[in-house]
N, C-alpha and C positions, 0 to 999 in steps of 0.2 A: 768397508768402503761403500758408497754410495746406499746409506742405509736411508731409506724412505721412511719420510712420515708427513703428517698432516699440521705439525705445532708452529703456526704462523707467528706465534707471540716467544719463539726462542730466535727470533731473524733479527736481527739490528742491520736496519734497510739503509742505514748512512755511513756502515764503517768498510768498506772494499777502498783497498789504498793502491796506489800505481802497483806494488808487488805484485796483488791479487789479480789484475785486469791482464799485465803483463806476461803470468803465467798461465793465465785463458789463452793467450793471444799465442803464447808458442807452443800451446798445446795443440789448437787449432791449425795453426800453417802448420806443424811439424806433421801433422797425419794427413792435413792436405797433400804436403809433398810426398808424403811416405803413400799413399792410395795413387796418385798419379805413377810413381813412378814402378809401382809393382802392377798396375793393370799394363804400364808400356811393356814391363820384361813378359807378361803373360803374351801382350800382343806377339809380340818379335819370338819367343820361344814356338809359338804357332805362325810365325810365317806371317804376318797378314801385315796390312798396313796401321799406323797410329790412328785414321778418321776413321776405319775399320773396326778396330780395339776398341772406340770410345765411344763408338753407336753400340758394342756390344758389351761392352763393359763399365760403363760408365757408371754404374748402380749396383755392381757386384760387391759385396761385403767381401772386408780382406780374407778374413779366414778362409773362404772360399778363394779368393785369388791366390794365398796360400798352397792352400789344396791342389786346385790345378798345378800352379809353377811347379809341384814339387813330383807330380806326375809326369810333367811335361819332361822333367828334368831327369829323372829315372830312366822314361823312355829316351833320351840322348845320349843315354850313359855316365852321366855325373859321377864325380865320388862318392865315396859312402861320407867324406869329410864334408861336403855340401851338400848333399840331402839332411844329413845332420845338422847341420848351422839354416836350411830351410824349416825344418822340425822343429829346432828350438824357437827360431821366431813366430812360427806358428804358434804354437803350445802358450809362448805369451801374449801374442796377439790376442789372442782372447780373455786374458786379464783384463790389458790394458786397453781394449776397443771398449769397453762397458763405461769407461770414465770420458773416451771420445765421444761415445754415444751421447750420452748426458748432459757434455758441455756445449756440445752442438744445436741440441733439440730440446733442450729447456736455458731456461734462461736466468743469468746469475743474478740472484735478487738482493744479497748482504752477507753477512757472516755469522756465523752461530754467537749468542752470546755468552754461554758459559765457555768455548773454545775459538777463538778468533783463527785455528787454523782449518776451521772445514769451511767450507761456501755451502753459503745455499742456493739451490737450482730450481728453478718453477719448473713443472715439466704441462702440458696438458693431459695430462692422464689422471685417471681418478685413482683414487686412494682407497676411498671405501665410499656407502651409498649416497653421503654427503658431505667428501670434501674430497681436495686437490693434491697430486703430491708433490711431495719435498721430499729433493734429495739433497744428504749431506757429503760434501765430498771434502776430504781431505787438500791441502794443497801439496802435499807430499805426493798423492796421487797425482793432480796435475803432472807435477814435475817429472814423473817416473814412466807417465804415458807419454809425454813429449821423448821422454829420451829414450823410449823403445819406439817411436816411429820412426825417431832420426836412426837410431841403430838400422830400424829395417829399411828405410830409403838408401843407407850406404852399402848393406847388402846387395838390394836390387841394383843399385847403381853398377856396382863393381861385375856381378853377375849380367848387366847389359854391355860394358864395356868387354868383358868376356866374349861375347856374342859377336864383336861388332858393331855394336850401334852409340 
């Protein structure tokens, strides 16, 4: 997954079809919602307010909001059945934020042409001492990243609705 290289002449810049934009697009809102709603449960698990949480967390990577939730959650005395299902979303959180990262902060430029199903991603980072990278990602990836932030948004979700809020 998101294997890097510099080969600007394996991109065919004309063939990204509604599927491909499509699967950008719910990978993106899906980790949107899924980071919104796991900095609220981190907010409310410490007490404080949401305009509170979001001057203070607004920029914390999940894994980390992860992290805490699941300390926060120990110290309340959670189950072992829910620090376990915060564990595992963590664990893959970090699979699948690397393909969040990527789609987000580089930009999708066409599709590989010996494989129509990876995208290529401009990113501004250098590759080596003169050229830019490319990443290739799967759309399968998309897909599997979207469906682990929506998994982890209905965790949080349920887990805030637990709380109260």
């Amino acid at each position: 997954m998101n294997e890097k290289t510099p080969h600007w002449s394996e991109v065919d810049h004309e063939a990204l079809e509604d599927t491909h934009r499509l699967a950008i697009a719910d990978c993106v809102m899906s980790w949107a919602k899924c980071e919104s709603n796991l900095r609220a449960l981190l907010t409310a698990l410490e007490g404080r307010s949401l305009v509170q949480g979001a001057k203070d967390y607004d920029r914390l990577n999940p894994n980390d909001v992860w992290k805490k939730i699941k300390k926060l959650m120990r110290r309340d005395g959670a189950s072992d059945h829910v620090l376990e299902a915060i564990q595992k979303h963590r664990d893959l959180c970090r699979s699948h934020y690397e393909t969040r990262r990527v789609i987000v902060h580089a930009g999708c430029v066409g599709l590989w042409k010996r494989d129509r199903s990876f995208l290529a991603f401009s990113a501004f980072e250098q590759f080596d001492s003169n050229q830019m990278t490319l990443y290739w990602v799967p759309l399968s990836d998309l897909k599997n990243s979207a469906d682990y932030a929506q998994s982890a948004q209905k965790l949080a979700l349920n887990l805030l609705q637990k709380l109260g809020h």
